[in-house]
N, CA, C and O atoms as a GROMACS GRO file, in nm:
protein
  452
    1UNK      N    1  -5.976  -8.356   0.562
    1UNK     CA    2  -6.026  -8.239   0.493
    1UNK      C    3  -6.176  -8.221   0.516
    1UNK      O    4  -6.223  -8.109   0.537
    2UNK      N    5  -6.241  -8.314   0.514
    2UNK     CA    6  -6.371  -8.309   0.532
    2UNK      C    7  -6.393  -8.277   0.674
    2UNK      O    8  -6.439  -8.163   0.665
    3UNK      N    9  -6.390  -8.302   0.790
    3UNK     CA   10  -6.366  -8.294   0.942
    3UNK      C   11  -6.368  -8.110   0.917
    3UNK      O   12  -6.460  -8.034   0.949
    4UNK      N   13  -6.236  -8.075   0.852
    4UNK     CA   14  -6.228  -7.899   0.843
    4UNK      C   15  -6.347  -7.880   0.834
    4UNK      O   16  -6.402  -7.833   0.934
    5UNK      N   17  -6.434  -7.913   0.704
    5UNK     CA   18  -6.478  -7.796   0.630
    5UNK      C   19  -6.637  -7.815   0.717
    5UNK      O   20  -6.703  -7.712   0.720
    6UNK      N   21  -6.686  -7.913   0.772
    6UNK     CA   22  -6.767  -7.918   0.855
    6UNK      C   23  -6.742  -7.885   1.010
    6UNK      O   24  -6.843  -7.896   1.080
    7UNK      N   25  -6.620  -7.845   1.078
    7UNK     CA   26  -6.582  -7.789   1.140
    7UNK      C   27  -6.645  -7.663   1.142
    7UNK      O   28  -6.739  -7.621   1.210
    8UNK      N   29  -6.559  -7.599   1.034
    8UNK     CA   30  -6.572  -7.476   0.996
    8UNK      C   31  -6.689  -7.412   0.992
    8UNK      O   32  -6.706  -7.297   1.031
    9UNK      N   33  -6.817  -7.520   0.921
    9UNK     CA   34  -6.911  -7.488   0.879
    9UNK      C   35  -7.030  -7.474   1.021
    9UNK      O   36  -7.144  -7.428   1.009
   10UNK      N   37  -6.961  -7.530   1.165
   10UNK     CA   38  -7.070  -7.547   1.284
   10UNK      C   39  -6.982  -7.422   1.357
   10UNK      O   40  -7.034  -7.392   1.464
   11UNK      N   41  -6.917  -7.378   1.340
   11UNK     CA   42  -6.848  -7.294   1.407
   11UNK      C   43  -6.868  -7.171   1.334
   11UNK      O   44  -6.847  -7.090   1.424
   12UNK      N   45  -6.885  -7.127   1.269
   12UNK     CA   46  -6.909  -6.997   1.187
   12UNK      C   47  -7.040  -6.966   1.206
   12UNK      O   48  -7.056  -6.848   1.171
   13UNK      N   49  -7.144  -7.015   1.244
   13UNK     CA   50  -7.256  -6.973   1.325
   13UNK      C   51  -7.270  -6.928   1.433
   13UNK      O   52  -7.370  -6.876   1.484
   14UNK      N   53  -7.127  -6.955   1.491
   14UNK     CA   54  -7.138  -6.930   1.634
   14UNK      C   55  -7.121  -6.775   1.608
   14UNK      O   56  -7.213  -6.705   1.649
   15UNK      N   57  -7.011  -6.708   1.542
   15UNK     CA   58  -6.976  -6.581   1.492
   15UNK      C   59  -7.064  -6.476   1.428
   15UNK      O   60  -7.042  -6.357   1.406
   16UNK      N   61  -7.183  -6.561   1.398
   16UNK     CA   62  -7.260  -6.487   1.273
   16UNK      C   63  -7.366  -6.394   1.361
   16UNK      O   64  -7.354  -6.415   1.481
   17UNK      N   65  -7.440  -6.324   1.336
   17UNK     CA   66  -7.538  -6.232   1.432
   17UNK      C   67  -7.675  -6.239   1.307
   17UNK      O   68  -7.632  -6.179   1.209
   18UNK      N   69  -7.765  -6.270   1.289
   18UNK     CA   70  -7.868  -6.220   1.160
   18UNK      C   71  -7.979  -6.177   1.294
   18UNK      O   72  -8.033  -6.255   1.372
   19UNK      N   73  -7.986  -6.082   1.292
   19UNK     CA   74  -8.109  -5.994   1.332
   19UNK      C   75  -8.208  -5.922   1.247
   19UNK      O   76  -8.177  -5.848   1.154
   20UNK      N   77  -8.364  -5.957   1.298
   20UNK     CA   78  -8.466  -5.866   1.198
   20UNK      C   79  -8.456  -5.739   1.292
   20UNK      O   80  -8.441  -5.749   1.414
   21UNK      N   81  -8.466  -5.606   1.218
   21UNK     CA   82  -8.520  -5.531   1.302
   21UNK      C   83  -8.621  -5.460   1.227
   21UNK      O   84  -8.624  -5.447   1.104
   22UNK      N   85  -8.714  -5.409   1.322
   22UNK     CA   86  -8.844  -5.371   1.243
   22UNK      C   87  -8.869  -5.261   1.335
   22UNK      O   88  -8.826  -5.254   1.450
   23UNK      N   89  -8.955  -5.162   1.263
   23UNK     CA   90  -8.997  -5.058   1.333
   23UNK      C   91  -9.121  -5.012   1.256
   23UNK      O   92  -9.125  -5.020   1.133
   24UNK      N   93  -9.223  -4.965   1.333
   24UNK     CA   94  -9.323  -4.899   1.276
   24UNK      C   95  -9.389  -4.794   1.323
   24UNK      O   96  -9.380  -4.755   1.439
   25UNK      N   97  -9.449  -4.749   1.247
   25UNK     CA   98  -9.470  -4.562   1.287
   25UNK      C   99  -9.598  -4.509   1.231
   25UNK      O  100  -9.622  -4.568   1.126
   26UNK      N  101  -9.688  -4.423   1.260
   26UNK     CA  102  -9.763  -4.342   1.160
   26UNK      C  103  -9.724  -4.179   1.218
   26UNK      O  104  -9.757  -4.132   1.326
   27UNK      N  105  -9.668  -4.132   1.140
   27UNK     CA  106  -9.668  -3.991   1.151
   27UNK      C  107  -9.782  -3.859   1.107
   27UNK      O  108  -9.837  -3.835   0.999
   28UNK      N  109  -9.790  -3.788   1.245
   28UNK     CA  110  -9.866  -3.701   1.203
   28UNK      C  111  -9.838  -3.519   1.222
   28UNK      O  112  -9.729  -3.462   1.222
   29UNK      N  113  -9.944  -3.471   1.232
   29UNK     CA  114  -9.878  -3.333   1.231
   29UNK      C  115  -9.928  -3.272   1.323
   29UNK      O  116 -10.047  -3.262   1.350
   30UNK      N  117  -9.800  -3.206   1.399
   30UNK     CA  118  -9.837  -3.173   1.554
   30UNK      C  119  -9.976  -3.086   1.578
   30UNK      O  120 -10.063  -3.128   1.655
   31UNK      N  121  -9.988  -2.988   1.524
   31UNK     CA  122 -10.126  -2.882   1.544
   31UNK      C  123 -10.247  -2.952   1.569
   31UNK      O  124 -10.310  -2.968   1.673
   32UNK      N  125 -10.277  -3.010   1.387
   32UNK     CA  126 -10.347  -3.005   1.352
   32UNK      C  127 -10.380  -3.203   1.392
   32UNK      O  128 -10.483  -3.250   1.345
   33UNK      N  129 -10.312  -3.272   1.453
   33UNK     CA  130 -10.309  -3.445   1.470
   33UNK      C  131 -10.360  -3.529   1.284
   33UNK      O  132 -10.391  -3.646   1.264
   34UNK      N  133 -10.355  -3.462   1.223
   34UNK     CA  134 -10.323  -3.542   1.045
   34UNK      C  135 -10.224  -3.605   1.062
   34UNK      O  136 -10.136  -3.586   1.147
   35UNK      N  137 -10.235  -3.718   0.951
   35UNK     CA  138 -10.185  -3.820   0.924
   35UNK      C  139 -10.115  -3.713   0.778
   35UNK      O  140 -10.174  -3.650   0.690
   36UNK      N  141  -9.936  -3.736   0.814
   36UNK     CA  142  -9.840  -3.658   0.694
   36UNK      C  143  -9.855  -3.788   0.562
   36UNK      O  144  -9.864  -3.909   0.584
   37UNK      N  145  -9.853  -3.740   0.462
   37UNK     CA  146  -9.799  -3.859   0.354
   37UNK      C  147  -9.656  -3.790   0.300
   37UNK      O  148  -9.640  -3.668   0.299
   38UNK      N  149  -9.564  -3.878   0.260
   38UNK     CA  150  -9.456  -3.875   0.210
   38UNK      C  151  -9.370  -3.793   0.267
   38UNK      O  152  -9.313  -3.708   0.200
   39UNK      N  153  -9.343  -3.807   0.430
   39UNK     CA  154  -9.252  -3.847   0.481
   39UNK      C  155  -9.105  -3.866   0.449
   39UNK      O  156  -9.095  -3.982   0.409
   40UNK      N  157  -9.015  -3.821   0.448
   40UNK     CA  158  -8.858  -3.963   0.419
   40UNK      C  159  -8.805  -3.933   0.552
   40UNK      O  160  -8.784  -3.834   0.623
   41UNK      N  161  -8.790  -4.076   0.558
   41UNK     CA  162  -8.767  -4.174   0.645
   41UNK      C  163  -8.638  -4.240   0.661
   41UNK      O  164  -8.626  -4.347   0.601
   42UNK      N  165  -8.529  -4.192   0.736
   42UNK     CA  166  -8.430  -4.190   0.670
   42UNK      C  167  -8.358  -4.299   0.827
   42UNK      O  168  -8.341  -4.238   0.932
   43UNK      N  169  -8.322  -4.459   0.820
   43UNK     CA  170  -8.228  -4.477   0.905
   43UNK      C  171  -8.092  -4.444   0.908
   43UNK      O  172  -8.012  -4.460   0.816
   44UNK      N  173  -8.063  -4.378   1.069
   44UNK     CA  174  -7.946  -4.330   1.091
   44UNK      C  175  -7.824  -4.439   1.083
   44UNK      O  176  -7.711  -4.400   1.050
   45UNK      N  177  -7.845  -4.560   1.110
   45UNK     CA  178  -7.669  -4.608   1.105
   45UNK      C  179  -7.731  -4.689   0.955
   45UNK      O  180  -7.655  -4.785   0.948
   46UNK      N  181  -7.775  -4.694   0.900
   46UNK     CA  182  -7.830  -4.807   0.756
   46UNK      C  183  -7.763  -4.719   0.644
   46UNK      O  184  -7.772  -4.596   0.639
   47UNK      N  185  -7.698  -4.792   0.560
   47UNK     CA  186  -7.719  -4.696   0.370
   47UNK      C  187  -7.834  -4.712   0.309
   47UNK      O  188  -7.829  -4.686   0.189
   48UNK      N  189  -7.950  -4.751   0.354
   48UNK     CA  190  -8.113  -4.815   0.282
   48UNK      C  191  -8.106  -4.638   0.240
   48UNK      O  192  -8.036  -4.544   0.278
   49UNK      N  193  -8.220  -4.657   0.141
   49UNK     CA  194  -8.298  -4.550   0.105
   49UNK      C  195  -8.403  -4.503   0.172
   49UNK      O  196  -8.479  -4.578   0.233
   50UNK      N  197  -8.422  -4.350   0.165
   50UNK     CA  198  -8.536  -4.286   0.239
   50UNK      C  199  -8.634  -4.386   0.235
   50UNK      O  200  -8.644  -4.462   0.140
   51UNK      N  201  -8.726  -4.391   0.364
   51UNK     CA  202  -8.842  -4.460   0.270
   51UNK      C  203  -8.983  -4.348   0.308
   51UNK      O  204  -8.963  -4.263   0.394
   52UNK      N  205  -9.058  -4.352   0.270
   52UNK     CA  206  -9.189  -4.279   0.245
   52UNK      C  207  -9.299  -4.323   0.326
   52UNK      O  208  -9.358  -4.429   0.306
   53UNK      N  209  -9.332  -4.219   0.442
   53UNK     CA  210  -9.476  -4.277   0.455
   53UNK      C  211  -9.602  -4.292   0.346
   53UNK      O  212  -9.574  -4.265   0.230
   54UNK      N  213  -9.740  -4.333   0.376
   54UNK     CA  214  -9.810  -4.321   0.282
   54UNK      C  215  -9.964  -4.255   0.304
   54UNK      O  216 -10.022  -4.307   0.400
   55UNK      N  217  -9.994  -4.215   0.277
   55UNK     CA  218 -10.128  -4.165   0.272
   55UNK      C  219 -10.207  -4.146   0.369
   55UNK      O  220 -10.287  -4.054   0.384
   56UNK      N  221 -10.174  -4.270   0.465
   56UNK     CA  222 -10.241  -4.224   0.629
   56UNK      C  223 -10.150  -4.235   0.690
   56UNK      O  224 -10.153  -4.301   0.794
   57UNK      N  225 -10.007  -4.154   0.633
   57UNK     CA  226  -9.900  -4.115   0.760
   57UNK      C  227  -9.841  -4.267   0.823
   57UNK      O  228  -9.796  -4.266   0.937
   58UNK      N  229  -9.843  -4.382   0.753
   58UNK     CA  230  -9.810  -4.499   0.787
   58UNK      C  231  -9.643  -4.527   0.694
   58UNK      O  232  -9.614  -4.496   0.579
   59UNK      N  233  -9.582  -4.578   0.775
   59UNK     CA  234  -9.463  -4.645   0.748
   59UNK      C  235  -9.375  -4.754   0.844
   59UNK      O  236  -9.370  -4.746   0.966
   60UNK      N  237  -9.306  -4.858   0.760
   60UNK     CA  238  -9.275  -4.929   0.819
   60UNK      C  239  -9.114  -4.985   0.779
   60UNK      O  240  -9.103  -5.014   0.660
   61UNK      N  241  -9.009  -5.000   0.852
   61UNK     CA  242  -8.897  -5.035   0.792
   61UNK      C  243  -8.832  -5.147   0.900
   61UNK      O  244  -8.812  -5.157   1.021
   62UNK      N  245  -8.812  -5.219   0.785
   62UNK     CA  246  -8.741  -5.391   0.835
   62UNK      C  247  -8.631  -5.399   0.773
   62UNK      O  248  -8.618  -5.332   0.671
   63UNK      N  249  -8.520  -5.488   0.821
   63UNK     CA  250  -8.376  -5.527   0.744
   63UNK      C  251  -8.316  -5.617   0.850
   63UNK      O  252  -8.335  -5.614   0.971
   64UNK      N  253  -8.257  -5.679   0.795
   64UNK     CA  254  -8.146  -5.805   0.878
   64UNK      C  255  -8.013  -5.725   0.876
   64UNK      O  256  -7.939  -5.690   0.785
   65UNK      N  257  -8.010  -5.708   1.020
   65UNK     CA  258  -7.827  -5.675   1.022
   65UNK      C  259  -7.741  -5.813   1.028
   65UNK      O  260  -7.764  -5.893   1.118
   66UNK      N  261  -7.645  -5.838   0.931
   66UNK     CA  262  -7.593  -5.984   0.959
   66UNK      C  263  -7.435  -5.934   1.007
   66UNK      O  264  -7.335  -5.965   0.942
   67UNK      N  265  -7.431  -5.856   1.128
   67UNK     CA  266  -7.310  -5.806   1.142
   67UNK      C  267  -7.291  -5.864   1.296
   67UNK      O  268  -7.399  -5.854   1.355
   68UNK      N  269  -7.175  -5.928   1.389
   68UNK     CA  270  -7.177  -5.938   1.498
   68UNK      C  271  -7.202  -5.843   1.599
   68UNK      O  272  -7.113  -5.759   1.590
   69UNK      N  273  -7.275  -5.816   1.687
   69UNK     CA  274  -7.286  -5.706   1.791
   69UNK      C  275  -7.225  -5.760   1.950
   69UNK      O  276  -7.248  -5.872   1.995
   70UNK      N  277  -7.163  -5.680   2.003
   70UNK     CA  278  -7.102  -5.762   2.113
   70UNK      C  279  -7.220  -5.814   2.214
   70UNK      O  280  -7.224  -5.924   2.270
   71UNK      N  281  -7.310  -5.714   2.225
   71UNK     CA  282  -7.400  -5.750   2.314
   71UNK      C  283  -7.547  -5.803   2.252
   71UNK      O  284  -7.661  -5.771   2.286
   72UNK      N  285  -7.508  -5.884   2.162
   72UNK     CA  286  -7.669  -5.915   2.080
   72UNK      C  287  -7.704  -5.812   1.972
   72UNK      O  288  -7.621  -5.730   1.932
   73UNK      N  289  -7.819  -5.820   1.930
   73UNK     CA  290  -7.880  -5.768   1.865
   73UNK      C  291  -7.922  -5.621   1.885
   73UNK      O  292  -7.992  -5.601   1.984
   74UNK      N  293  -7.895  -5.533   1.822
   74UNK     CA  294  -7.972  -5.395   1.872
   74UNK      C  295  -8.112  -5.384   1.899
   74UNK      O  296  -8.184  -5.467   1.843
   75UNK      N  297  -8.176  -5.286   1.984
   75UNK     CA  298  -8.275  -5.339   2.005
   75UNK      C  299  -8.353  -5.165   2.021
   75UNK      O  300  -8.433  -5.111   2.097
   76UNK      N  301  -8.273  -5.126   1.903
   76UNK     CA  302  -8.332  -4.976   1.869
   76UNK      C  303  -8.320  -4.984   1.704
   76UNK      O  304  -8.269  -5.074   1.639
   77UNK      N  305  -8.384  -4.860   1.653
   77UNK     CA  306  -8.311  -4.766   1.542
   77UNK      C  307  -8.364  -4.672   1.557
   77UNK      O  308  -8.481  -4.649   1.588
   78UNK      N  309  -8.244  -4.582   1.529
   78UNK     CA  310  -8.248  -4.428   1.472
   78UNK      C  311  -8.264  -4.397   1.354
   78UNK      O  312  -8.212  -4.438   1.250
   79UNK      N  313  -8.366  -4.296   1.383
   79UNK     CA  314  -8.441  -4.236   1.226
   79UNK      C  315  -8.388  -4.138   1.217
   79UNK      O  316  -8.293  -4.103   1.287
   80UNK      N  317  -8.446  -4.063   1.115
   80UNK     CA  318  -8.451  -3.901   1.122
   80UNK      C  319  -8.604  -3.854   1.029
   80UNK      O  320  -8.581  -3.906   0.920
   81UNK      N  321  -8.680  -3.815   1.023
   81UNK     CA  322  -8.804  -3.788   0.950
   81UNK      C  323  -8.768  -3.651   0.885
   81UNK      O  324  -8.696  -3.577   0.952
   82UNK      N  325  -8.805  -3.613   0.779
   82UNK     CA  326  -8.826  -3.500   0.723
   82UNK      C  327  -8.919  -3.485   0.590
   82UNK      O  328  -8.926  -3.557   0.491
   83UNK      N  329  -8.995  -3.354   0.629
   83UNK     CA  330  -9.089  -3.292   0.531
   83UNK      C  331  -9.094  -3.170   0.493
   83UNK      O  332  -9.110  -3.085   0.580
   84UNK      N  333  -9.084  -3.129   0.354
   84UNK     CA  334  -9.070  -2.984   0.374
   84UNK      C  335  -9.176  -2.900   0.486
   84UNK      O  336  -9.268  -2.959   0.542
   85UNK      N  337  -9.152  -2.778   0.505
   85UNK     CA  338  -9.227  -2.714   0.596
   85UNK      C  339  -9.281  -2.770   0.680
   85UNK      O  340  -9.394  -2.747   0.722
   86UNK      N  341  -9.182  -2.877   0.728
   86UNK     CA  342  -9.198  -2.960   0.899
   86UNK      C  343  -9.012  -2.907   0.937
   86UNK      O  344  -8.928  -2.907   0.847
   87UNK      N  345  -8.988  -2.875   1.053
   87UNK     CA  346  -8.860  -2.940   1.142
   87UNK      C  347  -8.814  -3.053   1.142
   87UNK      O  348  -8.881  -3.139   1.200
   88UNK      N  349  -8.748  -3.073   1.111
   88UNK     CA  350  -8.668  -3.273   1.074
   88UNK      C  351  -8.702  -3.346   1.264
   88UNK      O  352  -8.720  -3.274   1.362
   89UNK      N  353  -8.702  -3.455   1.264
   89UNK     CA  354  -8.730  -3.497   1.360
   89UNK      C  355  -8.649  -3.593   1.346
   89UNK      O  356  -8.654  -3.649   1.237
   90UNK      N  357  -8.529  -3.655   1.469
   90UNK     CA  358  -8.440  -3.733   1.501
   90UNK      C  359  -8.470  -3.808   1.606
   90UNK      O  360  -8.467  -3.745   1.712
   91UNK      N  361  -8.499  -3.932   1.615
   91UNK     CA  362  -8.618  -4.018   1.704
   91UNK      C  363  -8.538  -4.185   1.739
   91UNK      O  364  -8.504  -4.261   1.648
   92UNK      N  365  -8.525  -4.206   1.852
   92UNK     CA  366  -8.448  -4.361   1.797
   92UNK      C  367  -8.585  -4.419   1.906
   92UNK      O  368  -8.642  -4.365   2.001
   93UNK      N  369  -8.604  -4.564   1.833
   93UNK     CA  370  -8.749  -4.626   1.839
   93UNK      C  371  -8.706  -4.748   1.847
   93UNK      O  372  -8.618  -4.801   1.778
   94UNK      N  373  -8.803  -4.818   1.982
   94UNK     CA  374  -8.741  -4.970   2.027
   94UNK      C  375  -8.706  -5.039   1.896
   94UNK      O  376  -8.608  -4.986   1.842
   95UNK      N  377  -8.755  -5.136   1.833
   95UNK     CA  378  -8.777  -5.290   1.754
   95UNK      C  379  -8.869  -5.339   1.756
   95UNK      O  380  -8.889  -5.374   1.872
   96UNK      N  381  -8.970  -5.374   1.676
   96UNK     CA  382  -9.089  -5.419   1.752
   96UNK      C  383  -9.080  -5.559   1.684
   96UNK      O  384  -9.009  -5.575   1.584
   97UNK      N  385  -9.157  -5.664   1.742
   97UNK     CA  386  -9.201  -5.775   1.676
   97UNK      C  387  -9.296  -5.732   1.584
   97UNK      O  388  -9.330  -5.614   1.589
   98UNK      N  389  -9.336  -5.793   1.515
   98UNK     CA  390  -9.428  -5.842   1.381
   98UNK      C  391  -9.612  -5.849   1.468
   98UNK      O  392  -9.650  -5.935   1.548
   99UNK      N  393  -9.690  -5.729   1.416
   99UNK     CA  394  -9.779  -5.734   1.463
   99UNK      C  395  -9.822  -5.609   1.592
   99UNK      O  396  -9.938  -5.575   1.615
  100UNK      N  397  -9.715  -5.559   1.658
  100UNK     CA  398  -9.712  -5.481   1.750
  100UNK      C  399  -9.801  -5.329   1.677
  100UNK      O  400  -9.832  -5.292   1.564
  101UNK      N  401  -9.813  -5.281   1.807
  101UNK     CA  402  -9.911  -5.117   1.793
  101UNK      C  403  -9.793  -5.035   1.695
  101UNK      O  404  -9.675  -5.047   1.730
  102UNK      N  405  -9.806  -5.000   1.643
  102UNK     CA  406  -9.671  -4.861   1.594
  102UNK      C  407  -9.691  -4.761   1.634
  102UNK      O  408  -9.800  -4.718   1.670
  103UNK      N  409  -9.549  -4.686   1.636
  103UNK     CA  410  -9.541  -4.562   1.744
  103UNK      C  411  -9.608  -4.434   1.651
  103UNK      O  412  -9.603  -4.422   1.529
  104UNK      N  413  -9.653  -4.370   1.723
  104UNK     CA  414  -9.680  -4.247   1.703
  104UNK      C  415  -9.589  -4.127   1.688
  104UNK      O  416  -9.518  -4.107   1.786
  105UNK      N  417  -9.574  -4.041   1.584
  105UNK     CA  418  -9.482  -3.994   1.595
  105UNK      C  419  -9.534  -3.816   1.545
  105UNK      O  420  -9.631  -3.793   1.473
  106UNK      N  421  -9.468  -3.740   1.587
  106UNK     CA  422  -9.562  -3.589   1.549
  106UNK      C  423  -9.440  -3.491   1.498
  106UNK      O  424  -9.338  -3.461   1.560
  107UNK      N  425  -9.485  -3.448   1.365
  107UNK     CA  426  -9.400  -3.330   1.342
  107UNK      C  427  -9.449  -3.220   1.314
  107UNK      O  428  -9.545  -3.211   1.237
  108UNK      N  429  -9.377  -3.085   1.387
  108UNK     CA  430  -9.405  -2.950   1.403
  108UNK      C  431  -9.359  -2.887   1.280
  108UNK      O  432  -9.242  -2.895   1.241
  109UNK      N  433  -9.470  -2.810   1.206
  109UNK     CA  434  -9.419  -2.708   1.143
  109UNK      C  435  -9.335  -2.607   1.160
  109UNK      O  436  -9.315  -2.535   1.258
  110UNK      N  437  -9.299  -2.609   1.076
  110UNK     CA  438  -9.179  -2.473   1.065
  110UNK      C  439  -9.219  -2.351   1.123
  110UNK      O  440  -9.142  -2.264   1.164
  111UNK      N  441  -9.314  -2.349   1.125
  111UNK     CA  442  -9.424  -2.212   1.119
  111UNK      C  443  -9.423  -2.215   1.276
  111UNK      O  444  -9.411  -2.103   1.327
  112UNK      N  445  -9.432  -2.320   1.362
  112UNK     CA  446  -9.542  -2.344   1.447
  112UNK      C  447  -9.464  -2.336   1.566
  112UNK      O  448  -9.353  -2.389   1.566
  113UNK      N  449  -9.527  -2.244   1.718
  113UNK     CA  450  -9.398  -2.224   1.819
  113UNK      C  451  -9.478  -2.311   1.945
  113UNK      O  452  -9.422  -2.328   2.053
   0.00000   0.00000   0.00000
């Protein structure tokens, strides 16, 4: 019995996937190059909650997928950004390590051709 359950227990790692993925961004506004605040920030395959840029158009979103992927780890996510009187913006953005530049990202007013 014991043999099983430590069996079990070196082998179920092999199955397991825990990936960080992280992404970072400051959004601004196409015309005028400002930094937007409050943003939502919405990942496309996640149930997380919007999240919010802040004040200098900065945001950042991390989470562990602990789900198997056939080919590794993803090594994107898809957003979607929206602000009132901006165009929603649908963006998929490498992964970055911890520390990296964050992407730049620009949204067009509604107004704006």
């Amino acid at each position: 019995m014991r043999q099983k359950v430590i069996f079990l227990l070196l082998t179920g790692g092999l199955f397991a996937c825990e990936c960080l993925e992280t992404t970072q961004g400051i959004v601004l506004d196409y015309a005028s190059k400002t930094p937007l605040a409050k943003v939502h920030i919405y990942p496309v395959r996640r149930t997380q909650r919007a999240r919010l840029t802040d004040s200098s158009g900065r945001f950042e979103i991390s989470f562990v997928s602990g789900f198997f992927e056939k080919n590794g780890c993803k090594k994107t996510m898809t957003l979607v950004l929206s602000k009132p009187g901006y165009d929603s913006l649908r963006i998929t953005l490498k992964n970055q390590r911890p520390g990296a530049s964050p992407d730049t990202l620009f949204l067009r007013g509604s107004q704006d051709d």
